[in-house]
One Martini backbone bead per residue (centre of mass of N, CA, C, O) as a GRO file, in nm:
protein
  182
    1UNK     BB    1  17.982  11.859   7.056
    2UNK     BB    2  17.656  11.904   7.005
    3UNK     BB    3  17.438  12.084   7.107
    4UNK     BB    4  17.197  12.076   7.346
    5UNK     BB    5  16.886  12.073   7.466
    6UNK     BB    6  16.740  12.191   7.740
    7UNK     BB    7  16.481  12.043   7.896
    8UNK     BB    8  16.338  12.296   7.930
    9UNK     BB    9  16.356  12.291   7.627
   10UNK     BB   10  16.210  12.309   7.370
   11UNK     BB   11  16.230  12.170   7.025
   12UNK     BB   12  16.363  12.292   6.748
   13UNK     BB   13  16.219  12.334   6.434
   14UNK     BB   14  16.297  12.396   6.117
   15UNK     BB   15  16.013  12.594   5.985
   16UNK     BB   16  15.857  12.647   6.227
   17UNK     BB   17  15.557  12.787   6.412
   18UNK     BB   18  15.525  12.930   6.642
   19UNK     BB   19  15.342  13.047   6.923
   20UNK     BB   20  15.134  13.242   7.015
   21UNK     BB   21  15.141  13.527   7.241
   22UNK     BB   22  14.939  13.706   7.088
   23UNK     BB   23  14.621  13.735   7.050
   24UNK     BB   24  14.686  13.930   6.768
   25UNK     BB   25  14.798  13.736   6.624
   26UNK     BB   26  14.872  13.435   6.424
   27UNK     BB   27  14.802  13.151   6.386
   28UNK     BB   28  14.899  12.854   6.233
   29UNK     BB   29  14.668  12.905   6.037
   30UNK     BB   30  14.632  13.269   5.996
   31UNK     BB   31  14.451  13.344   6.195
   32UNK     BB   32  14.307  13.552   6.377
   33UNK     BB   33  14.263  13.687   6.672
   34UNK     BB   34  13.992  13.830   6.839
   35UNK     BB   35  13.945  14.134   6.962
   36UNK     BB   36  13.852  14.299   7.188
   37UNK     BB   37  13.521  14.441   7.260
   38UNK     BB   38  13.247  14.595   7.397
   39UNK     BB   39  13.007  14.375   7.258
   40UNK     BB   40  13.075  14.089   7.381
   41UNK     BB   41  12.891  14.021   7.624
   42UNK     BB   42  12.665  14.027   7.481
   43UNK     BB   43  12.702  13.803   7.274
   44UNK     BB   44  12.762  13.611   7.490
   45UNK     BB   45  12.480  13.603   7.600
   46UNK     BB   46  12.301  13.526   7.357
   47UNK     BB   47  12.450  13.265   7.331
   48UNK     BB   48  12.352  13.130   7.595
   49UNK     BB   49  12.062  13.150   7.538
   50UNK     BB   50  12.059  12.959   7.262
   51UNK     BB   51  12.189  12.742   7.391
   52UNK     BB   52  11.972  12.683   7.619
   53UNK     BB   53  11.766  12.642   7.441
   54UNK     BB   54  11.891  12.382   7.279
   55UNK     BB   55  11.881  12.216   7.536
   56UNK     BB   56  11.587  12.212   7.642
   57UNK     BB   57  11.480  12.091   7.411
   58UNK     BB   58  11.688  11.802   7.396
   59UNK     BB   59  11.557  11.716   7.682
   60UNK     BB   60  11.260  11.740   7.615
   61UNK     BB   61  11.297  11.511   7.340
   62UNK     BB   62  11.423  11.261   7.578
   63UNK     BB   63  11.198  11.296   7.827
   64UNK     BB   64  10.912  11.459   7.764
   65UNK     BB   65  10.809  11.406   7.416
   66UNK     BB   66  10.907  11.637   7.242
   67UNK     BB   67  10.993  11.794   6.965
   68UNK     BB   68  11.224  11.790   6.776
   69UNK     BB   69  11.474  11.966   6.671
   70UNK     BB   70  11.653  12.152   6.495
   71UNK     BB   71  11.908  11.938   6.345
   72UNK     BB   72  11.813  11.687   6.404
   73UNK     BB   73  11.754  11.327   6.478
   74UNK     BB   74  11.498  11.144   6.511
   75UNK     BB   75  11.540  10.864   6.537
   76UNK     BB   76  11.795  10.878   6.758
   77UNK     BB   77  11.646  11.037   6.971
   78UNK     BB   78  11.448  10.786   7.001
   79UNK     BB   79  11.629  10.568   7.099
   80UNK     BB   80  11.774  10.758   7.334
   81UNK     BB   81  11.509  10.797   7.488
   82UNK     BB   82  11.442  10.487   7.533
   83UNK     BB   83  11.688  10.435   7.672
   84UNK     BB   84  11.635  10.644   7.918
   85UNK     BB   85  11.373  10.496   8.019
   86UNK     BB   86  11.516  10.214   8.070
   87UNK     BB   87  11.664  10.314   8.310
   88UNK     BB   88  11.460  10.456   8.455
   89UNK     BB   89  11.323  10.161   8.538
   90UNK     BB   90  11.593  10.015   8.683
   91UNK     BB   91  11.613  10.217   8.920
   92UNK     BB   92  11.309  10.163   9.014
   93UNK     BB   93  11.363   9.867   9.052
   94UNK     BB   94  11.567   9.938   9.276
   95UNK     BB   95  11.441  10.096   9.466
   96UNK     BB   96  11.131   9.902   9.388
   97UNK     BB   97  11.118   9.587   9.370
   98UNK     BB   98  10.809   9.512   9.400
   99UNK     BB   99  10.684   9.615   9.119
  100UNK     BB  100  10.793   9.376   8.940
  101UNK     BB  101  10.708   9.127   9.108
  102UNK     BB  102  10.406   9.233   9.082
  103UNK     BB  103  10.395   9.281   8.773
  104UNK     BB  104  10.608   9.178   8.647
  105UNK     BB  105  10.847   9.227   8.441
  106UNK     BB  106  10.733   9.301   8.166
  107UNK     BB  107  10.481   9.466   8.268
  108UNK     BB  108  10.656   9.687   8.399
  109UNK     BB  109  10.770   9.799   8.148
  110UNK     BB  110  10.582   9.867   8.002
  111UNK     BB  111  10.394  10.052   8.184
  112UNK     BB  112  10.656  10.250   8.218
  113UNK     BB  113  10.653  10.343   7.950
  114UNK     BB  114  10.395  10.479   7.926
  115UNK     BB  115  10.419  10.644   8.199
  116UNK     BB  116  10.686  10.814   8.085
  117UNK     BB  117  10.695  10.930   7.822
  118UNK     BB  118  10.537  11.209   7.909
  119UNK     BB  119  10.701  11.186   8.246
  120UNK     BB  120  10.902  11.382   8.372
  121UNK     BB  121  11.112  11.369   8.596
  122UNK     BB  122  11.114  11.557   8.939
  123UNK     BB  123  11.131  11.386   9.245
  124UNK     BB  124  11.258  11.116   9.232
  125UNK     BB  125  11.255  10.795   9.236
  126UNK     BB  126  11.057  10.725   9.454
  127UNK     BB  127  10.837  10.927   9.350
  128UNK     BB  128  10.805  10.785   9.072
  129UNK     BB  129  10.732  10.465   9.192
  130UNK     BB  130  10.473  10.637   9.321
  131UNK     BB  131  10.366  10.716   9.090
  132UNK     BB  132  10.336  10.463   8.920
  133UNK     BB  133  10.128  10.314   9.117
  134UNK     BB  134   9.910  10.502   9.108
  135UNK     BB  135   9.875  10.442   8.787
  136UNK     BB  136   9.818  10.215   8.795
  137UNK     BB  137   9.605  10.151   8.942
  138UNK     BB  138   9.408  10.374   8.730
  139UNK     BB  139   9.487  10.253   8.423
  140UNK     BB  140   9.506   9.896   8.527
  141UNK     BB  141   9.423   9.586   8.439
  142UNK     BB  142   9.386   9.413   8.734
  143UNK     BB  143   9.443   9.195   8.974
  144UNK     BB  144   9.316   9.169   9.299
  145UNK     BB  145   9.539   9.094   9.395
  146UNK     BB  146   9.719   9.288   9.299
  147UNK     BB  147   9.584   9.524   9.362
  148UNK     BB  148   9.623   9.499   9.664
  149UNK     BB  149   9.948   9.475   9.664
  150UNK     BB  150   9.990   9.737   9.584
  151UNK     BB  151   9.805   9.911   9.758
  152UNK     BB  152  10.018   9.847  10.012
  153UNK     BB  153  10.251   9.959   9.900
  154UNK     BB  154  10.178  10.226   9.876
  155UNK     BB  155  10.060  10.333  10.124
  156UNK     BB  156  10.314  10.262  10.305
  157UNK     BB  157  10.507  10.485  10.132
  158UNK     BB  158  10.310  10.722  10.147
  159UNK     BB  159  10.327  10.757  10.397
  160UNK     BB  160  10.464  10.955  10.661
  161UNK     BB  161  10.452  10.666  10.806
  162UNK     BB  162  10.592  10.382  10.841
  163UNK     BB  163  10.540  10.062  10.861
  164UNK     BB  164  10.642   9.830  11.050
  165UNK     BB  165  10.756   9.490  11.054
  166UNK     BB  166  10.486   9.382  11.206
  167UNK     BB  167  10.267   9.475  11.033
  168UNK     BB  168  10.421   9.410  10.816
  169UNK     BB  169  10.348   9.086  10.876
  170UNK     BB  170  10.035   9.094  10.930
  171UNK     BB  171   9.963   9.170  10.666
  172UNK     BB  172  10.029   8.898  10.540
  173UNK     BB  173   9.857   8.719  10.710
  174UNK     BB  174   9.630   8.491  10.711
  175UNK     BB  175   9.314   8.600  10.904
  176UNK     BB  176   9.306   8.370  11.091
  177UNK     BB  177   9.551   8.400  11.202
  178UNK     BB  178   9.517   8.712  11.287
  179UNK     BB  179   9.285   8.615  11.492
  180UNK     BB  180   9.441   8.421  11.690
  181UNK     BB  181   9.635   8.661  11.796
  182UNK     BB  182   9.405   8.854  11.838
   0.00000   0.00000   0.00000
């Protein structure tokens, strides 16, 4: 009976070439590995700063509408940025439902990204949010009701201390009744 291998070597194939064991071999490709020198460390400083300038670039064009990097696609680029705005349109509408409710879930989409296009998020989805219906307020022809509803939105959400669930509660009553409880 010819011998097995043991389970735990691997299956020699002949003519095949061995794993390189030292750094300094040739591996499979015949391509020598380099060998450590003195000035490595600075250039792997070099190539790291050169990736971070490149990944920072490539961020600002995603989220921030900065001008697209050299090497990439611009159209891609922009497909991609959209698709990341609406996304966090989605989230802003998760995290404060009333938004999409108060201006329509349509006007809502464009007015976001209108808001967003320039203004990379900085201080989380909250605080997003609330930067965005500050934004419609000041620069959006809304109606008298909408404005006001968006506006005790924001008011309620950006205070220090949140009203009551009974204070919103009388805040929604029609004036007449809260004059009889009051």
């Amino acid at each position: 009976m010819p011998d097995a291998p043991h389970p735990a070597e691997p299956a020699r194939i002949p003519g095949a070439a061995s794993a390189p064991e030292d750094p300094g071999t040739p591996d499979t490709a015949g391509t020598p590995h380099p060998a450590p020198t003195p000035d490595a460390p600075h250039a792997t400083d070099a190539a790291r700063e050169r990736l971070a300038r490149a990944q920072a670039g490539l961020l600002a064009a995603l989220v921030a509408g900065a001008p697209v990097p050299a090497g990439f696609d611009g159209e891609r680029l922009a497909v991609q940025s959209r698709a990341l705005l609406a996304k966090r349109a989605g989230v802003v509408a998760k995290v404060a439902p009333e938004l999409p409710r108060l201006l329509g879930t349509a006007r809502y989409h464009e007015e976001f990204l209108a808001y967003a296009t320039d203004r990379p998020m900085t201080a989380g989805y909250r605080h997003d949010a609330l930067a965005f219906a500050a934004h419609v307020l000041d620069h959006a022809d809304l109606s008298p009701r909408v404005r006001h509803a968006l506006g005790t939105w924001h008011a309620d959400r950006a205070a220090p201390v949140p009203p009551t669930r009974w204070q919103r509660l009388l805040r929604s009553l029609p004036p007449r009744t809260v004059r009889r409880i009051g």
